[in-house]
KEMI-162112 format. One record per residue: residue number from 1; residue in one letter; x, y, z of N, C-alpha, C, O in turn. Coordinates in steps of 0.2 Angstrom, whole numbers. Layout:
<recs>
- seq,type,nX,nY,nZ,caX,caY,caZ,cX,cY,cZ,oX,oY,oZ
- NUM,A,X,Y,Z,X,Y,Z,X,Y,Z,X,Y,Z $
...
</recs>
This chain:
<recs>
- seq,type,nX,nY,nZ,caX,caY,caZ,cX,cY,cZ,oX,oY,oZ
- 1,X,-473,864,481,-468,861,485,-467,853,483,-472,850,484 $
- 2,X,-460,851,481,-460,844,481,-459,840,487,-457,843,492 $
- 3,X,-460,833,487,-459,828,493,-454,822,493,-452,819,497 $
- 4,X,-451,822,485,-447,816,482,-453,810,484,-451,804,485 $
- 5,X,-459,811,483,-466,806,483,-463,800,477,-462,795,479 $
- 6,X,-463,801,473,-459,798,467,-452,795,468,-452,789,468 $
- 7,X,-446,797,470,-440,797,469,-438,791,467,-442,787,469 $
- 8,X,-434,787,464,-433,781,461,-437,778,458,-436,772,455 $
- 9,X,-443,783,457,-449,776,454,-449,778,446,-448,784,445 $
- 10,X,-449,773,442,-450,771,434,-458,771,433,-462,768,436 $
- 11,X,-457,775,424,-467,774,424,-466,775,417,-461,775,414 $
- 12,X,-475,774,414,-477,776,409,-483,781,411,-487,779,414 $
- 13,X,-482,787,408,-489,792,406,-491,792,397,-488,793,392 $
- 14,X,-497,790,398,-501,790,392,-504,798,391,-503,802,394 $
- 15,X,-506,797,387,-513,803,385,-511,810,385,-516,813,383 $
- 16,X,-504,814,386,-504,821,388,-505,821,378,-502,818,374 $
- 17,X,-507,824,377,-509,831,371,-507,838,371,-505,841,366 $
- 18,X,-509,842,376,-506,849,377,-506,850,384,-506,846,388 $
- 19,X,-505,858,385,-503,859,394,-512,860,396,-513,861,402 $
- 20,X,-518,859,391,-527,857,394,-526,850,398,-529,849,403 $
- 21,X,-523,846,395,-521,837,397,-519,837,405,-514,839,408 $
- 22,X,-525,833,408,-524,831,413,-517,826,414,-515,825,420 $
- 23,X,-513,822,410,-509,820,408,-503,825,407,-497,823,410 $
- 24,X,-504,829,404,-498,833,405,-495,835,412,-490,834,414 $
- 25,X,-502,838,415,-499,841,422,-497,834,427,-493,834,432 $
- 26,X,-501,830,425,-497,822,429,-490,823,427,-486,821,431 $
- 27,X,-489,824,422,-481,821,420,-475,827,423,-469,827,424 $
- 28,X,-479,832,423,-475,838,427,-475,837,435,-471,838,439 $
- 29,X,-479,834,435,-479,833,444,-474,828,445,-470,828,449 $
- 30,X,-476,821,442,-473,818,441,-464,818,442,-461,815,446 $
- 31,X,-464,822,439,-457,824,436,-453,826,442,-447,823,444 $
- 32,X,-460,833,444,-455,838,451,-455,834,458,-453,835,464 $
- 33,X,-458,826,456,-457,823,464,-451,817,463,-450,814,468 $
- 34,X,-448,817,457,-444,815,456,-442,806,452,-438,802,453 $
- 35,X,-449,807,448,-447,800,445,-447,802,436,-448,808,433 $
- 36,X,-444,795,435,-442,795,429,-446,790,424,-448,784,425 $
- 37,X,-449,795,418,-455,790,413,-455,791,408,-451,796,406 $
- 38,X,-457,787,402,-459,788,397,-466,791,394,-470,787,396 $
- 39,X,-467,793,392,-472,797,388,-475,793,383,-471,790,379 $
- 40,X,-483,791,382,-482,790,374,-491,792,373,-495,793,378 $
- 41,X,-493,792,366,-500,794,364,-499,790,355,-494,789,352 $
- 42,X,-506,789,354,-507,786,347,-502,791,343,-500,797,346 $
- 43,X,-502,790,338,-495,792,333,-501,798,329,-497,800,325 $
- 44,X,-506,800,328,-510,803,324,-510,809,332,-511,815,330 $
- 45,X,-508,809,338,-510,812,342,-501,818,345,-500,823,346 $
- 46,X,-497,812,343,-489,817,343,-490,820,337,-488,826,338 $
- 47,X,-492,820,331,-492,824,326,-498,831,327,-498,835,323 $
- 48,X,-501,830,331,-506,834,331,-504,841,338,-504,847,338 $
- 49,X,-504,837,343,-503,840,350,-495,843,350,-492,845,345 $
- 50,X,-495,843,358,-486,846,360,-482,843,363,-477,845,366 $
- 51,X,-484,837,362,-481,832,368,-473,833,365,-469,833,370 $
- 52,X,-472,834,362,-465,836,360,-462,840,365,-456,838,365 $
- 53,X,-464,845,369,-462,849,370,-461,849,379,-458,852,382 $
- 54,X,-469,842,381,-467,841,390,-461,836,388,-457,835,393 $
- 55,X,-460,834,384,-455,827,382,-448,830,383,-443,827,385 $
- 56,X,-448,836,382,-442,841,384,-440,843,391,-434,842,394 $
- 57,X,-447,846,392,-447,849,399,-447,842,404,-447,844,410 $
- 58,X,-448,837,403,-447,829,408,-442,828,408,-439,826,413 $
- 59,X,-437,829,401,-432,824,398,-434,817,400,-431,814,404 $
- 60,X,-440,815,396,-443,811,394,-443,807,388,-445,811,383 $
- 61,X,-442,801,386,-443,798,380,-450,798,377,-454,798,381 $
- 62,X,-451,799,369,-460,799,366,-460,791,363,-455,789,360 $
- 63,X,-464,788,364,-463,781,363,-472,783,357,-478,785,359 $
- 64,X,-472,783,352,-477,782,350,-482,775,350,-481,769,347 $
- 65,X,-485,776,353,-492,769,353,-499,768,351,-503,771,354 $
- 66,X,-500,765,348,-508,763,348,-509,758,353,-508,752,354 $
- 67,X,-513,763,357,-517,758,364,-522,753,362,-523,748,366 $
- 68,X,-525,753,356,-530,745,355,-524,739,353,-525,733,354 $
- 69,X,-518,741,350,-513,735,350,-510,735,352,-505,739,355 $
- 70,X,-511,724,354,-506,725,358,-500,723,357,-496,721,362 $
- 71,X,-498,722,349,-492,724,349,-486,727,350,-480,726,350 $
- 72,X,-492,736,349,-489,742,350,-486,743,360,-481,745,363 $
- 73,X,-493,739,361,-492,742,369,-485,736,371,-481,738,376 $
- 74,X,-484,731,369,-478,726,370,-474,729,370,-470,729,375 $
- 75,X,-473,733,363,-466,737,362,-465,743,367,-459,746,368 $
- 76,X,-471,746,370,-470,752,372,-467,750,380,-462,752,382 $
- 77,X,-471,744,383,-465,744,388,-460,741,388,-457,742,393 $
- 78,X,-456,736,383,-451,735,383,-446,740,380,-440,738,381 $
- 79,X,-447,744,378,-445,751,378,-441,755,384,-436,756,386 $
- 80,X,-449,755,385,-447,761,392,-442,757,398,-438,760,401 $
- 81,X,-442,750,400,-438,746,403,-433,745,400,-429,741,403 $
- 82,X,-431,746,396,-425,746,389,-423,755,394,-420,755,399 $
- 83,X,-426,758,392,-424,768,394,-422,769,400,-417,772,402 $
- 84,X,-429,766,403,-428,769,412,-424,764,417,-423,765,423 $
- 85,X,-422,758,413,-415,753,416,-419,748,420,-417,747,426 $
- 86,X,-427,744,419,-429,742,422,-438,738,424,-443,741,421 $
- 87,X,-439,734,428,-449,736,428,-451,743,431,-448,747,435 $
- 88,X,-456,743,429,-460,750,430,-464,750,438,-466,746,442 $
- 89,X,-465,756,437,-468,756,446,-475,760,447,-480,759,450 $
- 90,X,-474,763,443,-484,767,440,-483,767,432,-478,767,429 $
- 91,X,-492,767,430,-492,767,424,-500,772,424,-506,770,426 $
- 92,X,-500,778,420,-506,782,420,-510,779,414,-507,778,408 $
- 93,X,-516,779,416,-520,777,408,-525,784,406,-531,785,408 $
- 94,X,-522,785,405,-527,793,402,-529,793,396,-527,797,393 $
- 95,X,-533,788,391,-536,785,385,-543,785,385,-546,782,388 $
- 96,X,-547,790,380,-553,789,380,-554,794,372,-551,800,371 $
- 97,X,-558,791,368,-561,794,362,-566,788,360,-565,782,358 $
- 98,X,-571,793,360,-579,792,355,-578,795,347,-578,801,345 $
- 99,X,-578,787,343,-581,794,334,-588,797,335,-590,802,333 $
- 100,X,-592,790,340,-600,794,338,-601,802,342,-604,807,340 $
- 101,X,-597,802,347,-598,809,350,-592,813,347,-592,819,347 $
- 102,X,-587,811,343,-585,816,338,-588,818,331,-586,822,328 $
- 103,X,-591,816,330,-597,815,326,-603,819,325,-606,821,321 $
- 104,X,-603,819,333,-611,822,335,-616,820,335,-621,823,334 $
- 105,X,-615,812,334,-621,810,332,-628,808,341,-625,806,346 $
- 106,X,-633,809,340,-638,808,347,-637,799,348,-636,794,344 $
- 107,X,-638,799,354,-639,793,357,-643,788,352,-640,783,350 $
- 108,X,-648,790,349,-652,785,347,-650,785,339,-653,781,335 $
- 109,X,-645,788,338,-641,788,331,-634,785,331,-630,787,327 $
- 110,X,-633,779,336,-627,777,336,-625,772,331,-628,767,330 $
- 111,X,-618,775,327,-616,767,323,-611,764,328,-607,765,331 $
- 112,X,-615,758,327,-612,752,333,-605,750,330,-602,745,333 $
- 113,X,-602,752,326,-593,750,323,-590,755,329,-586,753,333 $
- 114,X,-593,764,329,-591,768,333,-591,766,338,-585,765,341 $
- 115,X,-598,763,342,-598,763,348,-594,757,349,-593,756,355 $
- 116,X,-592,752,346,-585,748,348,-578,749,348,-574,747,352 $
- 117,X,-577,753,343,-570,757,343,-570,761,349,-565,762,352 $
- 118,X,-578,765,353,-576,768,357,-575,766,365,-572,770,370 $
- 119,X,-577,759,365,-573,755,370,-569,751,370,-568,747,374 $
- 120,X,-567,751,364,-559,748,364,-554,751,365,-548,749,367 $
- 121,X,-557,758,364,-550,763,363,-549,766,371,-545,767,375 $
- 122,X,-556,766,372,-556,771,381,-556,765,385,-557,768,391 $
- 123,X,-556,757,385,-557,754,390,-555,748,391,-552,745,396 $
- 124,X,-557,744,384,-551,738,384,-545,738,382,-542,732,381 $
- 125,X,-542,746,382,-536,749,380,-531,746,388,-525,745,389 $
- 126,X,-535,746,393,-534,746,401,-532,739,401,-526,738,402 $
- 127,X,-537,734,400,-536,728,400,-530,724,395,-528,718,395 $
- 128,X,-529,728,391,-525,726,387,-517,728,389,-512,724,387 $
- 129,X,-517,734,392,-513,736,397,-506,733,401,-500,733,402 $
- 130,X,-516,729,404,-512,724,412,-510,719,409,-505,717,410 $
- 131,X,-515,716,405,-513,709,402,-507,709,401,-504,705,403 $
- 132,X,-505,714,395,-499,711,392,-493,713,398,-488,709,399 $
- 133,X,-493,718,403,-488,720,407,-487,713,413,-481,712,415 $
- 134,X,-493,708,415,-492,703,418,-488,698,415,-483,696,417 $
- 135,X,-490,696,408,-488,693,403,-479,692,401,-476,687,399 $
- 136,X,-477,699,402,-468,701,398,-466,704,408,-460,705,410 $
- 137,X,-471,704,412,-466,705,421,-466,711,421,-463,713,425 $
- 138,X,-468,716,418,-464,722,416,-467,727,422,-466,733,421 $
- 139,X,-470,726,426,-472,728,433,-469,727,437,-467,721,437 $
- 140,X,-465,732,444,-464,729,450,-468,728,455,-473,731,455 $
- 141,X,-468,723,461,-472,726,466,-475,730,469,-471,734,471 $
- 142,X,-480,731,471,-482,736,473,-484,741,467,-487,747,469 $
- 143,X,-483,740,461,-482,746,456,-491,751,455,-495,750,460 $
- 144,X,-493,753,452,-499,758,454,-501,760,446,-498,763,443 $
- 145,X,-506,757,445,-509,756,438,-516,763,439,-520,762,443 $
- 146,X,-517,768,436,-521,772,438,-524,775,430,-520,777,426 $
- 147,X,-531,774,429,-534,775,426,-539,783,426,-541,786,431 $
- 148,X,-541,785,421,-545,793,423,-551,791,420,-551,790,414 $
- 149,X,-557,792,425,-564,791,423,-567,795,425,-565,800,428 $
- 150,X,-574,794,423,-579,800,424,-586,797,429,-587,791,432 $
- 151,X,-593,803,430,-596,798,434,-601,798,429,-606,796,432 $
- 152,X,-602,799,422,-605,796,419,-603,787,419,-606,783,415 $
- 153,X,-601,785,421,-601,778,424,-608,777,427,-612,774,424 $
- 154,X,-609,780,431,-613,780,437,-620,783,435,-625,780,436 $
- 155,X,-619,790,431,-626,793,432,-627,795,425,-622,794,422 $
- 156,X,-631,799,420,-634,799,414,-631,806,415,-629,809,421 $
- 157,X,-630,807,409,-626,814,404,-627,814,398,-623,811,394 $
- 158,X,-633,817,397,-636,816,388,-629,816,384,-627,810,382 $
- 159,X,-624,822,383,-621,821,378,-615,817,379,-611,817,374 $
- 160,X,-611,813,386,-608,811,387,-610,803,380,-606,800,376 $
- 161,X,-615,802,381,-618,797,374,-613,790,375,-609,791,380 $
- 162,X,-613,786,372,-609,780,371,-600,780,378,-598,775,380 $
- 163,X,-598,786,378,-591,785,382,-592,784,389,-588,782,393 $
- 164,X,-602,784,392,-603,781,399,-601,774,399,-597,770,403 $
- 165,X,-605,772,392,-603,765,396,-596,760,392,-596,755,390 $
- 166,X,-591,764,391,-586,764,389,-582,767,399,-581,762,402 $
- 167,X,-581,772,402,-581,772,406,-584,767,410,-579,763,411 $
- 168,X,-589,765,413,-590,758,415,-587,753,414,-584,749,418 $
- 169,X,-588,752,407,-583,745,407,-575,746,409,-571,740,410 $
- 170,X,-571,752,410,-564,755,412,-564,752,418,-561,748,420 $
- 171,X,-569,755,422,-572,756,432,-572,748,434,-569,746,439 $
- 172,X,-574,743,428,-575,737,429,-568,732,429,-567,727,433 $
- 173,X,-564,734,422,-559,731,423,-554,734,425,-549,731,424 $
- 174,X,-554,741,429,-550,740,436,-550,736,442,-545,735,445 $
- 175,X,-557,733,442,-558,731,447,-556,723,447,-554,720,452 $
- 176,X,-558,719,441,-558,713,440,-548,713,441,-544,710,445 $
- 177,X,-548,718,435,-538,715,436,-536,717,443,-533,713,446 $
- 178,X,-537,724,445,-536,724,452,-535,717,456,-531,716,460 $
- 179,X,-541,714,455,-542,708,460,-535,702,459,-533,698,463 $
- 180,X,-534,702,453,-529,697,449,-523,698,451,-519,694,455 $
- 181,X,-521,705,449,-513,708,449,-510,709,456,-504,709,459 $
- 182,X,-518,710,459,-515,710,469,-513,706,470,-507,707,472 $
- 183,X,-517,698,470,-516,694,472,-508,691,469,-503,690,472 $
- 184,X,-508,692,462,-501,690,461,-496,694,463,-492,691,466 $
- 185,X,-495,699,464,-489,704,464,-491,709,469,-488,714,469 $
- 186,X,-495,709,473,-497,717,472,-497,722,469,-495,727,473 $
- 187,X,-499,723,462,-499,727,461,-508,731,461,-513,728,462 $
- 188,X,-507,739,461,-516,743,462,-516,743,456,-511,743,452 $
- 189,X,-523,743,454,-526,745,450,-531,751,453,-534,749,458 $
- 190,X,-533,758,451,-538,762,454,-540,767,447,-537,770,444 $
- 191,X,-548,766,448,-548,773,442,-550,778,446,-553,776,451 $
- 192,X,-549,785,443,-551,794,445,-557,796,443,-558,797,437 $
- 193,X,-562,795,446,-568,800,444,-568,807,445,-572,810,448 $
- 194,X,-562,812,441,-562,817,439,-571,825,436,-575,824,432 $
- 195,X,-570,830,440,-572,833,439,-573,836,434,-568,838,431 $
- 196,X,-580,837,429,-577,841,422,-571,847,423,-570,851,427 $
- 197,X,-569,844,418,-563,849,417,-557,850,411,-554,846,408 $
- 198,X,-557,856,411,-557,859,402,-551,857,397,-546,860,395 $
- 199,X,-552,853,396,-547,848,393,-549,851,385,-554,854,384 $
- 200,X,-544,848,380,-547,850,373,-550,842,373,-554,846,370 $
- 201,X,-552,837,374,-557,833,372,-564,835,378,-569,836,376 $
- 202,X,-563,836,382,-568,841,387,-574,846,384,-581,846,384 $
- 203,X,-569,850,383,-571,856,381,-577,855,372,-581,859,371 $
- 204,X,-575,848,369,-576,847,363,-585,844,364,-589,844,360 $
- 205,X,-586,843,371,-593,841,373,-598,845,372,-598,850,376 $
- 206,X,-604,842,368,-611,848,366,-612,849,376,-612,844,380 $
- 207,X,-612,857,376,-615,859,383,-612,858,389,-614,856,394 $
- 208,X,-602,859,386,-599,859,391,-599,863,397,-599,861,402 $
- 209,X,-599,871,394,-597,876,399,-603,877,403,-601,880,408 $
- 210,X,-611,875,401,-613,878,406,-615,871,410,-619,872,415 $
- 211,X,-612,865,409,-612,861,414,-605,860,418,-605,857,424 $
- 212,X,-599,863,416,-595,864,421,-597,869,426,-595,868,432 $
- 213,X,-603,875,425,-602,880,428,-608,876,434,-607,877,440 $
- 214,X,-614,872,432,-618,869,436,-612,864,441,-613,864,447 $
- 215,X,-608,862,440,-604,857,445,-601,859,448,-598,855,452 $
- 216,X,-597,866,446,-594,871,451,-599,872,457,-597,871,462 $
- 217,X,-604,874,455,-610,877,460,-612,871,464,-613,871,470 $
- 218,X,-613,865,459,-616,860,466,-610,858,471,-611,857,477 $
- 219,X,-604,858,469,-599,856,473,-597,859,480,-595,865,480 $
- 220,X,-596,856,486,-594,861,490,-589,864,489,-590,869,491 $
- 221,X,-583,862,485,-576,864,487,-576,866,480,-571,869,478 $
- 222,X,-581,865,475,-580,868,468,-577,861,463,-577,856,466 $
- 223,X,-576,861,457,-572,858,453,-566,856,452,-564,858,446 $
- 224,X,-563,852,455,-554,851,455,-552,851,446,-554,850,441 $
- 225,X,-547,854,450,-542,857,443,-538,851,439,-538,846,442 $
- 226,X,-535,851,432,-531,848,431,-526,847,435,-524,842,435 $
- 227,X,-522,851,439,-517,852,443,-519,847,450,-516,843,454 $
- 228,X,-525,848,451,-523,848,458,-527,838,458,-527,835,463 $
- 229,X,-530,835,450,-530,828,449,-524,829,448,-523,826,454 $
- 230,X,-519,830,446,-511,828,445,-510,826,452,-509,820,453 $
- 231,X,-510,831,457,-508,830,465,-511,823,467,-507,818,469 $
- 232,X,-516,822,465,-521,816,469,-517,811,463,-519,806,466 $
- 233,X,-515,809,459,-513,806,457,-506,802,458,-504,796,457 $
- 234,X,-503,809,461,-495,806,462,-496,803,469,-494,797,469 $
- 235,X,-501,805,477,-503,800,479,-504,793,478,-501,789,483 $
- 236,X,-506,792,474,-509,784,471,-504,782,468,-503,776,468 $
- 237,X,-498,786,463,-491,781,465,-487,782,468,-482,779,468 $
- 238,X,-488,784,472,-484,784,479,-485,779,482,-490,776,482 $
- 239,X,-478,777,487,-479,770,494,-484,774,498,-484,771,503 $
- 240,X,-488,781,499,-493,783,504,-500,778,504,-504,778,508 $
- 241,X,-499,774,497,-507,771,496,-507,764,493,-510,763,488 $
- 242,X,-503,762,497,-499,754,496,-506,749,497,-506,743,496 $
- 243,X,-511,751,498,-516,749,502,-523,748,498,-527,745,498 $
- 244,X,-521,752,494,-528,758,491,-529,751,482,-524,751,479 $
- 245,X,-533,748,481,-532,746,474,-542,745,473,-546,748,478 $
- 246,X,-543,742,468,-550,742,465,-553,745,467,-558,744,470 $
- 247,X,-551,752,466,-556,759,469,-558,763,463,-554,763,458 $
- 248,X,-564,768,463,-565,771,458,-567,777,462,-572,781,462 $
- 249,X,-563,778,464,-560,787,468,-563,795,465,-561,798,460 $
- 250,X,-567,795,469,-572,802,466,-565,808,467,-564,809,472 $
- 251,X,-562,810,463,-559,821,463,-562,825,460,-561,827,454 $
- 252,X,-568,826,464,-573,831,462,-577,834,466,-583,835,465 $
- 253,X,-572,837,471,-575,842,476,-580,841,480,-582,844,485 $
- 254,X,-583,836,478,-589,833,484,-597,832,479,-603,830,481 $
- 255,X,-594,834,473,-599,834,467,-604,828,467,-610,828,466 $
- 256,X,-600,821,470,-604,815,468,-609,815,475,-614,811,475 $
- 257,X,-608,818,480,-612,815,487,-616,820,486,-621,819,490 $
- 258,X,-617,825,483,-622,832,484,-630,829,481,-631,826,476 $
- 259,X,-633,831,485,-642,833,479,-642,838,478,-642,839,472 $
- 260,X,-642,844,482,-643,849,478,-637,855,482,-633,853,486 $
- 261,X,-636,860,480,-632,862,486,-637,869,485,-642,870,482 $
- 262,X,-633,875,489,-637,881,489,-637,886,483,-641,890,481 $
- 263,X,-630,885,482,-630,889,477,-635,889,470,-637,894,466 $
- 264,X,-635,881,468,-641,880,463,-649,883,465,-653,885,462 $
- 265,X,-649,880,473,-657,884,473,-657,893,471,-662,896,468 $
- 266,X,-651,895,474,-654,903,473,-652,902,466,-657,901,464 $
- 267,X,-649,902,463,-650,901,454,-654,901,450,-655,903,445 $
- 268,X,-659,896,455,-666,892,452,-672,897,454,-677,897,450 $
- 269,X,-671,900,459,-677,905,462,-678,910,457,-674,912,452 $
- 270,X,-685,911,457,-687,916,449,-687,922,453,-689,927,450 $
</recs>
């Protein structure tokens, strides 16, 4: 069921790759509450994925970008404000890739060029973002800047490896620009502490499936879906959370507040 949650509102969604992309189904959701956005992902990422094909089903413009440039990213919102007749009102940052964890390589084997690319690409990609969009105005009032994180920020994930504290540093500079962009404009900054969930960069993780199936089990309410982060996303650009900014927002069924729950002890009983 739609709300018109969106109606009038201008955006940019980053990151969809196929219909696994939490980005995708944001841009579907997006879509059926009635705003109008542009699309974009690094140019090695349209030739790989389907983004072609939500870019149909949005009637959506593909802006190709590289999120570490900010050349690229200058051009993508003057674009999109060139397309959608104006400043923008949400902006999703759904941006994160490790080489050392494409790689495979262990913790204690990290090349530190990777481990820089890989918070450039997953988190100063953020700050590079707001900067330039304060810089050229290209935000409205109130507009809703929303980021997707994990709670490896928070807590150790052998093979999450080098992307926790890439994530941390994302959690961080939401909170710093949050503090700046309010104060000038109001606009939010907030990142999602999303649930594992089966994404193809997800799925790509040594000892995904049987750690999805542990966090299904510890969570009361289970594992939130790609779908139902879409929902809690449209949320936060909505005027219902005009209020809400420097937050790093658990959707994970209650995953983060749990020690142990019941189902893992009878699991565990010999």
């Amino acid at each position: 069921m739609a709300y018109n949650l969106l109606k009038g509102k201008r955006g940019i969604i980053s990151g969809a790759l196929d219909e696994n992309s939490i980005a995708w189904h944001i841009a579907l959701k997006a879509k059926e509450e009635g705003a109008v956005f542009t699309l974009t992902n690094a140019p090695v990422a349209l030739r790989m994925g389907k983004v072609k094909e939500l870019a149909t089903a949005c009637n959506a413009e593909l802006i190709p970008a590289d999120a570490t440039s900010v050349e690229d990213i200058e051009k993508l919102y003057r674009q999109s404000m060139d397309i959608l007749g104006g400043p923008l009102d949400f902006v999703l940052h759904s941006i994160g890739m490790s080489p050392n964890v494409r790689k495979g390589r262990d913790y204690n084997e990290l090349k530190y060029d990777d481990f820089l690319k890989s918070i450039d690409i997953s988190a100063i990609s953020l700050h590079k973002m707001l900067q330039v969009a304060e810089q050229i105005d290209a935000l409205n009032e109130y507009a809703s800047v929303v980021a997707l994180s994990y709670i490896a920020a928070q807590r150790t994930f052998n093979t999450y490896s080098d992307m926790a504290q890439a994530k941390a540093v994302l959690e961080s500079i939401a909170r710093s620009y949050g503090a700046r962009y309010g104060k000038l404009k109001k606009v939010r900054v907030n990142t999602i502490s999303q649930s594992p969930t089966k994404t193809t960069a997800g799925t790509g993780i040594d000892g995904f499936d049987v750690f999805y199936d542990y966090a299904d089990r510890m969570s009361p309410l289970g594992n939130a879906t790609a779908e139902e982060c879409a929902d809690y996303v449209i949320t936060l650009f909505s005027d219902l959370t005009r209020k809400v900014t420097m937050q790093n927002l658990f959707h994970d069924g209650g995953f983060s507040t749990m020690g142990i729950s019941d189902d893992i002890i009878e699991k565990l009983k010999p």
